[in-house]
N, CA and C of each residue as an Amber inpcrd file, in Angstrom:
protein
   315
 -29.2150000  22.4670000  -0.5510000 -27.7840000  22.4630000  -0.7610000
 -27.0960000  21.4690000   0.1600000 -27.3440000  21.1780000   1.2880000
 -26.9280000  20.6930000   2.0630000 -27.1120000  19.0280000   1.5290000
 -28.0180000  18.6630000   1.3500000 -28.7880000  17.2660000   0.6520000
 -27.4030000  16.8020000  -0.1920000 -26.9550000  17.6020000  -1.2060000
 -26.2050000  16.8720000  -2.2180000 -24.8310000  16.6780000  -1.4850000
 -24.2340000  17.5460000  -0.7720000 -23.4270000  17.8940000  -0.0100000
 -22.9900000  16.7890000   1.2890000 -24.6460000  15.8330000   1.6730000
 -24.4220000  14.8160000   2.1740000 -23.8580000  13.3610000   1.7810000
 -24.8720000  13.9160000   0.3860000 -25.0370000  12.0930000  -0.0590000
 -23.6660000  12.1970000  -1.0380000 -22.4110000  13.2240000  -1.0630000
 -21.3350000  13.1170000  -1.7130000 -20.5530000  12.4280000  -0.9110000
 -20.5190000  13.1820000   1.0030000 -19.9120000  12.5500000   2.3200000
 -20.1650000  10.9180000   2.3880000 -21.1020000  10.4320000   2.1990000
 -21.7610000   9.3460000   2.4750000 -20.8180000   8.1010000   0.8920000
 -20.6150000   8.9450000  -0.2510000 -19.9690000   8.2260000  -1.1050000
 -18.5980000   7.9670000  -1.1670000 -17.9310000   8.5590000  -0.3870000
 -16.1840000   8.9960000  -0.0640000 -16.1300000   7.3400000   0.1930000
 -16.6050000   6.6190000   1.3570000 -16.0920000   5.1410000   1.3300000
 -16.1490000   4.4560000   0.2550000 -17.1590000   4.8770000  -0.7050000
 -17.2710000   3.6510000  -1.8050000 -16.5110000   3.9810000  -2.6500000
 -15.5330000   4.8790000  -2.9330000 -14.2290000   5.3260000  -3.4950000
 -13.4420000   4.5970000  -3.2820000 -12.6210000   4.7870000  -1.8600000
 -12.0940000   4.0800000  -0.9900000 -11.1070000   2.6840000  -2.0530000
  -9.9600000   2.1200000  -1.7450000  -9.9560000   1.2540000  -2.1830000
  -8.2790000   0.8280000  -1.0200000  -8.0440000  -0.1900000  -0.6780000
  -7.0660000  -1.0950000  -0.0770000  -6.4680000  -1.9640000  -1.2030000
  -5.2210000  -2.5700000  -0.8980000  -4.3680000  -3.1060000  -1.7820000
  -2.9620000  -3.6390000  -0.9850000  -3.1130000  -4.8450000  -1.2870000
  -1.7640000  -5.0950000  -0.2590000  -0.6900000  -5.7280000  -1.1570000
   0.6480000  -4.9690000  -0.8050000   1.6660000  -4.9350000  -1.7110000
   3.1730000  -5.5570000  -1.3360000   3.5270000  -6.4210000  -2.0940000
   4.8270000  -7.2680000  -1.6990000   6.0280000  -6.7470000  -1.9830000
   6.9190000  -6.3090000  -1.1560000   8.0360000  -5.4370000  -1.4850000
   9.3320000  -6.4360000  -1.2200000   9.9260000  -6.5350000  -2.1570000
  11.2550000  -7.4240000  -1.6420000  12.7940000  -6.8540000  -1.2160000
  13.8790000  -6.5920000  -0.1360000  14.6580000  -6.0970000  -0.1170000
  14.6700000  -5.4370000   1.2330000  13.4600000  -5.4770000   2.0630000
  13.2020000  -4.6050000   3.2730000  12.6370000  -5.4500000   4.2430000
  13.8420000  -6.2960000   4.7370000  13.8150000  -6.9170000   5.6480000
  13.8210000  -6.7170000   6.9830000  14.6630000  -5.6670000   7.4370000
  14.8500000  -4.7390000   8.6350000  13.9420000  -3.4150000   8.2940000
  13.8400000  -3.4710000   9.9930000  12.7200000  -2.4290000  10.5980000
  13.3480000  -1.1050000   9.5360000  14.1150000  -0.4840000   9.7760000
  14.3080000   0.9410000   8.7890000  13.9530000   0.5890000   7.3570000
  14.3640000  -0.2500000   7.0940000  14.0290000  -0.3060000   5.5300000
  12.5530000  -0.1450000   5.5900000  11.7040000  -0.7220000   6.0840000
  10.8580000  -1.1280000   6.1570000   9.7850000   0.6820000   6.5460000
  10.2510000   0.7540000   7.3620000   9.8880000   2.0200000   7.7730000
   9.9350000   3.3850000   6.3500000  11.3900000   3.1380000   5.8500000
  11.3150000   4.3280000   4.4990000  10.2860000   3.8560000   3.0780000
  10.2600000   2.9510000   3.2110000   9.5070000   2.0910000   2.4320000
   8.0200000   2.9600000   2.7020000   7.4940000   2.3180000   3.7630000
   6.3700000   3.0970000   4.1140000   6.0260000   4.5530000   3.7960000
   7.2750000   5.6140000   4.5910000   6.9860000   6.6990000   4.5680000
   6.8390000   7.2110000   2.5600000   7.4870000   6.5190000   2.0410000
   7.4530000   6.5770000   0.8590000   6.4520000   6.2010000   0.1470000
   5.7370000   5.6080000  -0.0620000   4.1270000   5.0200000  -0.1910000
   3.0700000   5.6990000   0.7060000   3.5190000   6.7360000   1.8940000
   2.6820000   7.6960000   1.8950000   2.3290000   8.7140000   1.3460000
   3.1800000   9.1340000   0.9810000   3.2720000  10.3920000   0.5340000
   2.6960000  10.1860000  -1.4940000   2.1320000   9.2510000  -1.2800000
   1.4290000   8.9870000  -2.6570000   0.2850000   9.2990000  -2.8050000
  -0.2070000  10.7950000  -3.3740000  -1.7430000  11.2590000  -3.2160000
  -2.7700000  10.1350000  -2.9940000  -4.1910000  10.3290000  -2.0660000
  -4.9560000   9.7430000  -1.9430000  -4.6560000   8.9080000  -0.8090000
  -2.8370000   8.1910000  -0.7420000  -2.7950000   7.4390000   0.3670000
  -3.3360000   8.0450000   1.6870000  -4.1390000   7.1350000   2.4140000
  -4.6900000   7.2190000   3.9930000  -3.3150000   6.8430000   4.6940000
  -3.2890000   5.8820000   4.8010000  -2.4260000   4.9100000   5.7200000
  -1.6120000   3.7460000   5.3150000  -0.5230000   3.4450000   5.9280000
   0.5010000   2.2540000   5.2660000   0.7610000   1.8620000   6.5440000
  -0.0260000   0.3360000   6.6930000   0.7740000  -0.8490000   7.1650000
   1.4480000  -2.0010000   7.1620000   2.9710000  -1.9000000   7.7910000
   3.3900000  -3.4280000   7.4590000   2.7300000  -4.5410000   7.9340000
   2.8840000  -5.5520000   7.4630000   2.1110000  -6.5330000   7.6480000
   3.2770000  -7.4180000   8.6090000   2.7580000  -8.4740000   9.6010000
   4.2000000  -8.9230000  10.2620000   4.7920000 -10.0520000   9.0400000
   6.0400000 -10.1960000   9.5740000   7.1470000 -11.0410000   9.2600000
   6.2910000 -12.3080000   8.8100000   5.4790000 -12.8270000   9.2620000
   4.8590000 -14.6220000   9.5720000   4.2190000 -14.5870000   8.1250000
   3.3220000 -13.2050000   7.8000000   2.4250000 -13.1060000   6.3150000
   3.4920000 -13.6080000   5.1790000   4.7630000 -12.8940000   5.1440000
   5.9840000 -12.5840000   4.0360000   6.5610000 -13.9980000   3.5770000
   6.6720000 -13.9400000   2.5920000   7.3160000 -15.8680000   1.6420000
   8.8260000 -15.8180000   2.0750000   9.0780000 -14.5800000   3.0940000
  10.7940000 -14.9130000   2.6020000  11.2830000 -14.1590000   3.8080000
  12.3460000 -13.9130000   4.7170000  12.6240000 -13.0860000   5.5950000
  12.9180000 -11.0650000   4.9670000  13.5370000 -11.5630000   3.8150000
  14.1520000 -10.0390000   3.2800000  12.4920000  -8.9530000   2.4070000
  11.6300000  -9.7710000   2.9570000  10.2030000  -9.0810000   1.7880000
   9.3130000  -9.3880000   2.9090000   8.2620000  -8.3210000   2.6130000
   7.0350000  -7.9010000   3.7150000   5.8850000  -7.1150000   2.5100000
   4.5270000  -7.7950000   3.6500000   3.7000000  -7.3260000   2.9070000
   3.5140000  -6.1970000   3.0750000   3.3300000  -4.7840000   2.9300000
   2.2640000  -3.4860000   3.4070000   1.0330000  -3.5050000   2.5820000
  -0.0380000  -3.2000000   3.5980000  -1.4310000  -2.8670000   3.3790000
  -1.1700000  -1.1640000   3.3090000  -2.0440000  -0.7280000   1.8650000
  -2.0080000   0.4960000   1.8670000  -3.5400000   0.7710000   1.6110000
  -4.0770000   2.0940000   3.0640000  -5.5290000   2.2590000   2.3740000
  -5.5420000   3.8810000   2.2680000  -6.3570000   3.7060000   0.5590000
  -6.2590000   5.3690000  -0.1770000  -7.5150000   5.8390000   0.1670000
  -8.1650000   6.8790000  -0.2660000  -8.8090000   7.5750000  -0.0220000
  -9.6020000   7.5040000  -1.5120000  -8.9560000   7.0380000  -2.4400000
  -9.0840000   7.1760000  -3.9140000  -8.9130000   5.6920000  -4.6300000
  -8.6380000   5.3260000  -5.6880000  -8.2390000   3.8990000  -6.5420000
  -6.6010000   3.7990000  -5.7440000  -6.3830000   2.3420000  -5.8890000
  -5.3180000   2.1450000  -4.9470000  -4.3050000   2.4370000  -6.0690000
  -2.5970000   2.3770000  -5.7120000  -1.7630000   3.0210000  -6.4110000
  -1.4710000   1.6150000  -7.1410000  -0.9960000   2.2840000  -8.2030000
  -0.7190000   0.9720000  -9.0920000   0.7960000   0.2970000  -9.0990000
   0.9990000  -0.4240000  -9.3400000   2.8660000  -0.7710000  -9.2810000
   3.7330000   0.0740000  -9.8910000   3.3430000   1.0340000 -10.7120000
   4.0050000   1.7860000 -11.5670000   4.3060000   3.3850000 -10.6960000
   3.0820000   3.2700000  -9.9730000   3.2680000   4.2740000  -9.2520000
   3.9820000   4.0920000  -7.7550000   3.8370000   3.1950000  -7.5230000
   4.2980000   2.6130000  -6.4440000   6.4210000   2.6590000  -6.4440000
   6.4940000   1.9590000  -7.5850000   7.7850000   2.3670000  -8.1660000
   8.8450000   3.9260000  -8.0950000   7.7600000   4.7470000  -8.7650000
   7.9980000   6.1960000  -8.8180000   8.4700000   6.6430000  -7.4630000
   7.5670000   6.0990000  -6.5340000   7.1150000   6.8890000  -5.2340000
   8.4840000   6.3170000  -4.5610000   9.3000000   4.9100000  -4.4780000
  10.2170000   4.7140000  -4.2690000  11.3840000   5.7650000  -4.6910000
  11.5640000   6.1600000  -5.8080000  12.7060000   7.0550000  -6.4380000
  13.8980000   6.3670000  -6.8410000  14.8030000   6.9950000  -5.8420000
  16.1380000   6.0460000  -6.1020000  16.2450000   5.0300000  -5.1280000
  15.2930000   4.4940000  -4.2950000  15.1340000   3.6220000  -3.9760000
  14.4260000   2.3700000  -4.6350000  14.1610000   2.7480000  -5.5720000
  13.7930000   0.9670000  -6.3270000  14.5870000   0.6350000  -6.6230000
  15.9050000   0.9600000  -6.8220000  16.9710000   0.1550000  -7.6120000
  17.5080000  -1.0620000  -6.6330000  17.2690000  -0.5600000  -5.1490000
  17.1710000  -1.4780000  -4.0600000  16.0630000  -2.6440000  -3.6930000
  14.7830000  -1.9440000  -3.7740000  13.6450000  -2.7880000  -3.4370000
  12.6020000  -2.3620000  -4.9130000  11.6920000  -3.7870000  -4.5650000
  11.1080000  -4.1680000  -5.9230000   9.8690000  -4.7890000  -5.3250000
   8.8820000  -4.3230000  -5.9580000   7.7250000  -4.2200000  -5.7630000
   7.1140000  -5.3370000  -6.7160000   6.9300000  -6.5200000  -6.1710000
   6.9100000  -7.8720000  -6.5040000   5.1880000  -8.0220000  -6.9920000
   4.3890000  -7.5070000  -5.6720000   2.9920000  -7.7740000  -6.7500000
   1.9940000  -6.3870000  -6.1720000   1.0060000  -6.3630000  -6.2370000
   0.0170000  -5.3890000  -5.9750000  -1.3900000  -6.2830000  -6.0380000
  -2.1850000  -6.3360000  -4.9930000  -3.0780000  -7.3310000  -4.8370000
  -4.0350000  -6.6250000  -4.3000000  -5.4990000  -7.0040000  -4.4890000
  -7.0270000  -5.9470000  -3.9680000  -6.8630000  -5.9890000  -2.5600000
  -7.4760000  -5.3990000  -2.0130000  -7.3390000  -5.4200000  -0.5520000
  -8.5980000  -6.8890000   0.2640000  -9.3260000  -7.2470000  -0.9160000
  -9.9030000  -7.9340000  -0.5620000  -9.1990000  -9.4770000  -0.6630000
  -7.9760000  -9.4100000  -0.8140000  -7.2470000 -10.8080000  -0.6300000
  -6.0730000 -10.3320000   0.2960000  -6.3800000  -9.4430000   1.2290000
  -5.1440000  -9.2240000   1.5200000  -5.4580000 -10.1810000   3.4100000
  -6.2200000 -11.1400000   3.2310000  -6.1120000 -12.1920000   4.6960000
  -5.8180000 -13.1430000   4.0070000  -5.3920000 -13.4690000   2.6240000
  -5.3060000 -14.5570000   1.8940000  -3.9350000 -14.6280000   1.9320000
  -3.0360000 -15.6590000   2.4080000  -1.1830000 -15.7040000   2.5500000
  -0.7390000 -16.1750000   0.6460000   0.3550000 -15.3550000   0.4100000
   1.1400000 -15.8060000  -0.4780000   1.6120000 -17.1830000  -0.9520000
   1.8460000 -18.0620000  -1.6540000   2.9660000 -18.4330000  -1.3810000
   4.2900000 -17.9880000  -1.7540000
């Protein structure tokens, strides 16, 4: 019992998925901050980080790296999770986590 019980523990990373996401409108630290807390609270999410200012194409938009526990969230969901805050900020792209050292333009 224990056997299957391991090799399920051992598969949880290869679930796993990162995704780094361009939000436009959250230029300042608070914005930036509800933004986040809001993209946590999206089942599966692990963790949400902003990315600094230098990554971002523009002063008013920042990247966050989000890593799930599960398939990363999609823009649609990402949207939702905003509420009545998308009508403010807009969720410009959604990218694998494996381009996320790769800069925009």
């Amino acid at each position: 019992m224990r056997i299957p019980a391991f090799m399920a523990f051992l598969a949880l990373p290869a679930i796993a998925d990162d995704c780094r996401v361009l939000v436009d409108g959250i230029g300042c630290r608070t914005r930036q901050l509800a933004v986040a807390r809001s993209f946590g609270k999206i089942p599966g999410v692990k963790n949400v980080t902003i990315l600094p200012r230098a990554d971002a194409p523009a002063p008013n938009r920042r990247y966050l790296m989000i890593r799930s526990t599960h398939k990363s969230p999609s823009r649609e969901q990402l949207m939702d999770a905003l509420g009545k805050r998308a009508k403010h900020y807009r969720v410009i792209s959604v990218a694998p986590g494996s381009d996320a050292t790769r800069k925009s333009p």
